[in-house]
N, CA and C of each residue as an Amber inpcrd file, in Angstrom:
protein
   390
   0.8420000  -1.1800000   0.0000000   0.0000000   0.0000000   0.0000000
   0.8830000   1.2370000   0.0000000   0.4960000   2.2260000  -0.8500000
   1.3690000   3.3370000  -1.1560000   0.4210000   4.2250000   0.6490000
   1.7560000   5.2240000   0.8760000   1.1840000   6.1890000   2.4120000
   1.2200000   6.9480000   1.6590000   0.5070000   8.4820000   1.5200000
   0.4160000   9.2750000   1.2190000  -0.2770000  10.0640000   1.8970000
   0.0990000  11.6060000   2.6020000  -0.4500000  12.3010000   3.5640000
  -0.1860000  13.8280000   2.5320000  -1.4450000  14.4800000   3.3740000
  -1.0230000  16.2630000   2.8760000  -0.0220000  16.7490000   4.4310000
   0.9780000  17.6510000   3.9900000   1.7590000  17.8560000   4.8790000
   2.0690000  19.4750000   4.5810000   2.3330000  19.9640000   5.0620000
   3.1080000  21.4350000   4.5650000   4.5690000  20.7410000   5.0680000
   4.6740000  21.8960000   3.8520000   6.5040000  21.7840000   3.8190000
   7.0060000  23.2280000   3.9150000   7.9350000  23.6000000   4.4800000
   8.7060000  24.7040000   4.3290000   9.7440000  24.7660000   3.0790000
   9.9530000  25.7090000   2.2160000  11.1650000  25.9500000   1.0880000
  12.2880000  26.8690000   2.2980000  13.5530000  26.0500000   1.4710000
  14.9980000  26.2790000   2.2650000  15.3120000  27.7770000   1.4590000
  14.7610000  27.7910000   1.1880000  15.3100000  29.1190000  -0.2200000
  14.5430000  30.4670000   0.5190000  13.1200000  30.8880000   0.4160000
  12.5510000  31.5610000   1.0830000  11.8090000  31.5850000   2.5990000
  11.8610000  30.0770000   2.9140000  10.8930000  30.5280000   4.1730000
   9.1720000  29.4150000   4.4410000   8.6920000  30.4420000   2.8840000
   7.4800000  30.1310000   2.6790000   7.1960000  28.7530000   2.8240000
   6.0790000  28.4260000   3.4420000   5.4120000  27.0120000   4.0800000
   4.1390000  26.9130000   2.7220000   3.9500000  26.0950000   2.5000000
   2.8280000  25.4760000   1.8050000   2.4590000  24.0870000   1.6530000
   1.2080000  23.4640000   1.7310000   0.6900000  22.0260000   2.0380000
   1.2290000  21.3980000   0.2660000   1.7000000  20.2340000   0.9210000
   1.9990000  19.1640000  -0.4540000   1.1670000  17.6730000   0.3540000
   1.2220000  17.0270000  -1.4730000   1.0070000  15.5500000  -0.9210000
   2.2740000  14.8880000  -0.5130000   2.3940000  14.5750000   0.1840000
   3.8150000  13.7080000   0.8850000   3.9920000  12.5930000   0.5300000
   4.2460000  11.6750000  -0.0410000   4.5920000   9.8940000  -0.3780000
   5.3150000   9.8040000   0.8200000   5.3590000   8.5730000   1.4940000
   6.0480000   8.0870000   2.3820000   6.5770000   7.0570000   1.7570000
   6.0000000   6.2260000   1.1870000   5.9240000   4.9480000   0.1350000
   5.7160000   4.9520000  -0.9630000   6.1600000   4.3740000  -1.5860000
   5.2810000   4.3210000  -3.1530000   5.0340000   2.8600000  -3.6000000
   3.9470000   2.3860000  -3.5700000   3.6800000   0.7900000  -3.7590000
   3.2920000   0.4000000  -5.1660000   4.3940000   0.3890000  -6.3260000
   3.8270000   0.2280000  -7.2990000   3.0180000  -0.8110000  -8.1860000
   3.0580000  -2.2520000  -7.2510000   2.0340000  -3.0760000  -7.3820000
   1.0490000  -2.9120000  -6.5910000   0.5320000  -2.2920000  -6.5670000
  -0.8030000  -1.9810000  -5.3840000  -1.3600000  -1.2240000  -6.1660000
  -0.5390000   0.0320000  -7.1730000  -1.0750000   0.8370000  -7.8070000
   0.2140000   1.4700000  -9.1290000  -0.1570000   0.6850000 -10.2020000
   0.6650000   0.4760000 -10.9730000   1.1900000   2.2880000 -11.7730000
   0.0860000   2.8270000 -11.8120000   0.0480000   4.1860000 -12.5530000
   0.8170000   4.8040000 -11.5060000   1.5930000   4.7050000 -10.1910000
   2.2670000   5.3840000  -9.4450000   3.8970000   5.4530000 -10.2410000
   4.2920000   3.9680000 -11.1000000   5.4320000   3.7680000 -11.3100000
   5.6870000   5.1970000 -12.2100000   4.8630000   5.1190000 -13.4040000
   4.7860000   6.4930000 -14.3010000   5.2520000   7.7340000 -13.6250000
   4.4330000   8.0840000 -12.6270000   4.6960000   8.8250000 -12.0320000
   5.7010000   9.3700000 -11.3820000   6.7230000   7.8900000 -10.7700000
   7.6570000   8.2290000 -10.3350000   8.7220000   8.3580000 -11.0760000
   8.7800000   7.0280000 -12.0680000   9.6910000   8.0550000 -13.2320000
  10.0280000   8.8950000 -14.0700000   8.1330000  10.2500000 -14.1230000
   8.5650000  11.3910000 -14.3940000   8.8780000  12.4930000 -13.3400000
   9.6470000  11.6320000 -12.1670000   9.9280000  12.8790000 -11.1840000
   8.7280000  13.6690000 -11.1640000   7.6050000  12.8350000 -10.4410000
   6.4360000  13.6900000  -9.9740000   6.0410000  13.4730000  -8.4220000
   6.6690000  12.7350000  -7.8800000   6.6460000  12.1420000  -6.7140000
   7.7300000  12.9360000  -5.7270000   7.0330000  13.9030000  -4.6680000
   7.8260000  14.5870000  -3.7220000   8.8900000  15.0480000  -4.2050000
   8.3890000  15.7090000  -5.3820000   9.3830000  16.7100000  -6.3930000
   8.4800000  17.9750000  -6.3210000   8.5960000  18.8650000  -5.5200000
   7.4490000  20.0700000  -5.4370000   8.5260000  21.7330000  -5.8040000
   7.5100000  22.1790000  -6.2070000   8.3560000  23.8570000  -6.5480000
   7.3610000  24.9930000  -5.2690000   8.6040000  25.5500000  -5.0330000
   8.0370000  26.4540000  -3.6100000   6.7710000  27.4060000  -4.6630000
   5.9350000  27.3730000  -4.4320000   4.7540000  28.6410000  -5.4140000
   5.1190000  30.0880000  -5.1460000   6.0600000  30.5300000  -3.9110000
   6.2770000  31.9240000  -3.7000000   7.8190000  32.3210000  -4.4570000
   9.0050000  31.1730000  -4.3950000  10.2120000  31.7790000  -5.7120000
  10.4600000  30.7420000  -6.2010000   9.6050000  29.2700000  -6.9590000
   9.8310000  28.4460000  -7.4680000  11.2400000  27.8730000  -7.2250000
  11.9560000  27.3150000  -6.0860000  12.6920000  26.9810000  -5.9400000
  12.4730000  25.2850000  -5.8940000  13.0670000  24.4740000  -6.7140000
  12.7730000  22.8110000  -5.8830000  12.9090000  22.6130000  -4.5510000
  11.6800000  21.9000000  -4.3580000  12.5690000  20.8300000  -3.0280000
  11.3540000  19.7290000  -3.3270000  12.8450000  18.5760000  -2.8710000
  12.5770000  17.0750000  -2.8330000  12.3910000  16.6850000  -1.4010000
  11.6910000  15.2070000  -1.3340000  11.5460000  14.3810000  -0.3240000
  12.0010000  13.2430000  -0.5120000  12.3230000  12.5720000   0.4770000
  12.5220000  11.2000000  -0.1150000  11.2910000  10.1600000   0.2720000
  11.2800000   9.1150000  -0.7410000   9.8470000   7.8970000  -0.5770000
  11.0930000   6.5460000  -0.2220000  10.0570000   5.5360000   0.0190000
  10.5380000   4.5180000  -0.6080000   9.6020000   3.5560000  -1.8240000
  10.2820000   3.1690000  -3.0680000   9.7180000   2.8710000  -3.9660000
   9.9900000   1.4590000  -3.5290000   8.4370000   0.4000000  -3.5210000
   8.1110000  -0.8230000  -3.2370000   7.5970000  -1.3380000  -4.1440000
   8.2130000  -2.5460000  -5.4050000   7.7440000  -3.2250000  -6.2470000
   7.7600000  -4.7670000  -5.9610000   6.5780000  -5.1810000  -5.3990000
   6.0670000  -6.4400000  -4.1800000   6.5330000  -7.2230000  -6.0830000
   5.6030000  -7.2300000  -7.0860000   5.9180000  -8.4460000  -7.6560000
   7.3050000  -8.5490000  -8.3240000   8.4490000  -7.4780000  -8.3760000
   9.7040000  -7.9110000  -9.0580000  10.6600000  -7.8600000  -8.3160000
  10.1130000  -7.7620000  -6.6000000  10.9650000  -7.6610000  -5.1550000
  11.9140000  -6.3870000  -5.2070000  11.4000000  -5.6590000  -5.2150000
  12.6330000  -4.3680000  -5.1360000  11.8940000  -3.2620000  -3.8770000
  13.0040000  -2.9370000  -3.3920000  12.6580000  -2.0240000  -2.5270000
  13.9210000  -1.0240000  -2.8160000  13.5760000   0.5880000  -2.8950000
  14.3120000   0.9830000  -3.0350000  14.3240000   2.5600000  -2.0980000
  15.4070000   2.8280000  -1.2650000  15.1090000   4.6500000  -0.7020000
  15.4380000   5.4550000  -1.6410000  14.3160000   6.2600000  -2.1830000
  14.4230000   7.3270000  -3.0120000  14.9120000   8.8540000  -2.5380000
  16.1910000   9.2880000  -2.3800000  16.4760000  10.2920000  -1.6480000
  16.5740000  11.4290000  -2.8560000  16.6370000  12.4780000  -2.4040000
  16.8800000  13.8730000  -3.3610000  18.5170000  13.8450000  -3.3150000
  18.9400000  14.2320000  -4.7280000  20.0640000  14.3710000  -5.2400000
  21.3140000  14.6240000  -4.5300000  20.2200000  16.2240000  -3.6440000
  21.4840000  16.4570000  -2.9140000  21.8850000  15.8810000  -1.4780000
  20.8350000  14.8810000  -1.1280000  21.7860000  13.9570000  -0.2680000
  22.7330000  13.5370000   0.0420000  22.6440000  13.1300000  -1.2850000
  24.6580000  12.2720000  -1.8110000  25.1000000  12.5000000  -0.6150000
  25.6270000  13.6210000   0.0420000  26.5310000  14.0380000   0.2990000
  26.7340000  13.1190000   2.0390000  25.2640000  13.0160000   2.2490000
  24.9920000  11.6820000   3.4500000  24.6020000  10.1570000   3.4650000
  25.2620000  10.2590000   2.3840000  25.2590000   8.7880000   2.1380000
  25.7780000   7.8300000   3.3220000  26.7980000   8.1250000   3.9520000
  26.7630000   7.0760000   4.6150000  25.9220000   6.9090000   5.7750000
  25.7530000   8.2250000   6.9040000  24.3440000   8.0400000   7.3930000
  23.2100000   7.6210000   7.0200000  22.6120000   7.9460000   5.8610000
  21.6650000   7.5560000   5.1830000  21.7550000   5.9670000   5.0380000
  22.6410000   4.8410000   4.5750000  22.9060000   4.0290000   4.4120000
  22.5840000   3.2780000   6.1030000  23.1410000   4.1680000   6.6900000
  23.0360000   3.4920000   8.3220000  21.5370000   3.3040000   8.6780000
  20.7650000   4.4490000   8.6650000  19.5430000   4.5840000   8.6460000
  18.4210000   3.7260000   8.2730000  19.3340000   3.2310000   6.7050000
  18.3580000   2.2430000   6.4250000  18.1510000   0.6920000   6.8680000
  19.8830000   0.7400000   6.7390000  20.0760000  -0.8380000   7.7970000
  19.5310000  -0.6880000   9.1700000  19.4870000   0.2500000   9.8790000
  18.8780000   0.2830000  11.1050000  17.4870000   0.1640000  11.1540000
  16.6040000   0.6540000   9.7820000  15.4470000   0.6840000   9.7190000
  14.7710000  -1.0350000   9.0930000  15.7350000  -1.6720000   8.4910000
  15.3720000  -2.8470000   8.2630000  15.9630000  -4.1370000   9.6160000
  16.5070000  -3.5640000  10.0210000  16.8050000  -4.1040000  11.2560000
  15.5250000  -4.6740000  12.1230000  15.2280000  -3.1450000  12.8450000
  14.3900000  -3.1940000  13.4800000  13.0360000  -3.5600000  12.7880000
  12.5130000  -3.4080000  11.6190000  11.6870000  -4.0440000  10.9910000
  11.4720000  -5.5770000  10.9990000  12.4500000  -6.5540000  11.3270000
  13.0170000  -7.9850000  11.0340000  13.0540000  -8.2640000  12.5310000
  13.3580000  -7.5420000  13.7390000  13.3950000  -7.4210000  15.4210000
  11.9080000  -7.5520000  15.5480000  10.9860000  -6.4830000  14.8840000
   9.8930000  -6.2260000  15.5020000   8.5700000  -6.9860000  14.5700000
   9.1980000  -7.6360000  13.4480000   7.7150000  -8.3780000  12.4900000
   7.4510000  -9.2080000  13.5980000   6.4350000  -9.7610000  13.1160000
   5.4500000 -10.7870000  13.2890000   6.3500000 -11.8300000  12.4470000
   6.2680000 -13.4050000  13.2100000   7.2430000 -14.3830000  12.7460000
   7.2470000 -14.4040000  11.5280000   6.0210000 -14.4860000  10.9380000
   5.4320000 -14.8770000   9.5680000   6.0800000 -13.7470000   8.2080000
   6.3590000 -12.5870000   8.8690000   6.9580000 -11.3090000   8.4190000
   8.6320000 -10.9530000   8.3280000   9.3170000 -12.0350000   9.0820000
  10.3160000 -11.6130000   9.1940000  11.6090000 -12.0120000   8.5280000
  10.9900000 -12.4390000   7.5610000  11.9010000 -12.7430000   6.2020000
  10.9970000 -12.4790000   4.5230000  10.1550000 -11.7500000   5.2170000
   9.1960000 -11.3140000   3.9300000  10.1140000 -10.1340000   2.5020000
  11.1710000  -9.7110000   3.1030000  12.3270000  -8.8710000   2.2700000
  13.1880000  -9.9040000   1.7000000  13.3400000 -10.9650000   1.7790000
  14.2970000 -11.9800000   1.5940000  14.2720000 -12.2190000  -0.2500000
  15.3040000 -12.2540000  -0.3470000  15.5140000 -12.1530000  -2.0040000
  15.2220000 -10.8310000  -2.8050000  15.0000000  -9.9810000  -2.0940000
  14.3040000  -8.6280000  -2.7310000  16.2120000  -7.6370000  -3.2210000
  15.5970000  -7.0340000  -4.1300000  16.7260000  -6.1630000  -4.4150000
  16.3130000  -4.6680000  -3.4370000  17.3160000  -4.7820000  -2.8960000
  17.1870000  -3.5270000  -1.8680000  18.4390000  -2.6670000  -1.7160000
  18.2170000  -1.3260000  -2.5420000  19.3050000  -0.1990000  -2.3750000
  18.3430000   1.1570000  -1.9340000  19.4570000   2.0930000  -2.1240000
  19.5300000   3.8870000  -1.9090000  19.8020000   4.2560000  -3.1350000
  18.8200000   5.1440000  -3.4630000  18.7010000   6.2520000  -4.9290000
  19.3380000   7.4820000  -4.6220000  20.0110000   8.1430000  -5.3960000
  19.8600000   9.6520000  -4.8100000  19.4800000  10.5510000  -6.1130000
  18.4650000  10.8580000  -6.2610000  17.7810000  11.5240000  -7.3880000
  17.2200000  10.7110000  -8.8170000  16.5920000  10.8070000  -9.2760000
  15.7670000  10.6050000 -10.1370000  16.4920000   9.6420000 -11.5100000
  17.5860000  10.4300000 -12.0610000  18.3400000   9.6520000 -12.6860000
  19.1630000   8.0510000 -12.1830000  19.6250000   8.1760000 -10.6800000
  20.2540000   7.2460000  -9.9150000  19.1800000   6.3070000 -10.0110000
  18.1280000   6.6680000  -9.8150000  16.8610000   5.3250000  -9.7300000
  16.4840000   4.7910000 -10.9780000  16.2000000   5.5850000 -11.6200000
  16.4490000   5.0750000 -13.1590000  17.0840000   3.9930000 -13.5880000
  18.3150000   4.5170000 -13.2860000  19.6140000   3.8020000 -13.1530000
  19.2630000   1.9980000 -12.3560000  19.3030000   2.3220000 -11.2060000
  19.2040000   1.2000000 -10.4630000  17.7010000  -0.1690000 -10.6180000
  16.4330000   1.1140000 -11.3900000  15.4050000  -0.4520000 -11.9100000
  16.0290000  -0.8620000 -13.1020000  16.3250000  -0.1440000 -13.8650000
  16.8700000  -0.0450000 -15.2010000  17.9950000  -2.0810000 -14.5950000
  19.1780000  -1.6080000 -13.6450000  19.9470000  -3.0200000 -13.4580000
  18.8620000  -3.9410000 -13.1250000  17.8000000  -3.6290000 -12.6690000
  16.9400000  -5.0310000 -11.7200000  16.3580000  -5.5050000 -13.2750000
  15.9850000  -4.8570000 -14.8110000  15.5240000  -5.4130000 -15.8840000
  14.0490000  -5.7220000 -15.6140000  13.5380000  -4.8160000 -14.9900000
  11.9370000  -4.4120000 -14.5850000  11.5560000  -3.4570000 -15.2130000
């Protein structure tokens, strides 16, 4: 199941706050017309409406039937990659600590990386041949 909430976001550029839809997830077998979406960088890719500046979010993109899980971060992350990397092992960690028995090898065989922008993900279903 894709999460999706309205959230305001603040722009780093001016200030200005304004409500977006937020992805937390993106479940593209649950809801296939999301994949489109995400590979035209429409997904927690928003422009501030007061000095059109970008800002990104990051999702995670979940494809249950070709096993991929992937963290979709904004470009300019990069630069925390290795926290970011920690983050996620810590977050699948405790995911695998805290399932339900039946759950806790439900990631098993899945291709599971970190994106950092739009092209990088590209990139990375593009290797899975999905």
């Amino acid at each position: 199941m894709s999460d999706v909430t309205k959230k305001n976001i603040k722009c780093d550029k001016c200030g200005n706050e304004f409500e977006v839809q937020l992805y937390n997830s993106v479940n593209v077998s649950l809801t296939p017309t999301l994949k489109g979406s995400v590979l035209k960088d429409e997904i927690n890719h928003f422009s501030c409406p007061h000095c059109n500046s970008v800002i990104e979010k990051p999702f995670f993109y979940h494809d249950m039937q070709n096993k991929i899980m992937i963290w979709a971060c904004p470009k300019k992350d990069s630069q925390y990659k290795e926290e970011i990397l920690k983050q996620f092992e810590n977050i699948k960690k405790t995911f695998r600590e805290n399932a339900q028995p039946e759950m806790k090898n439900i990631y098993v065989g899945y291709y599971q990386d970190i994106a950092f922008g739009i092209d990088d993900l590209k990139i990375k279903l593009a290797k899975t041949n999905k």
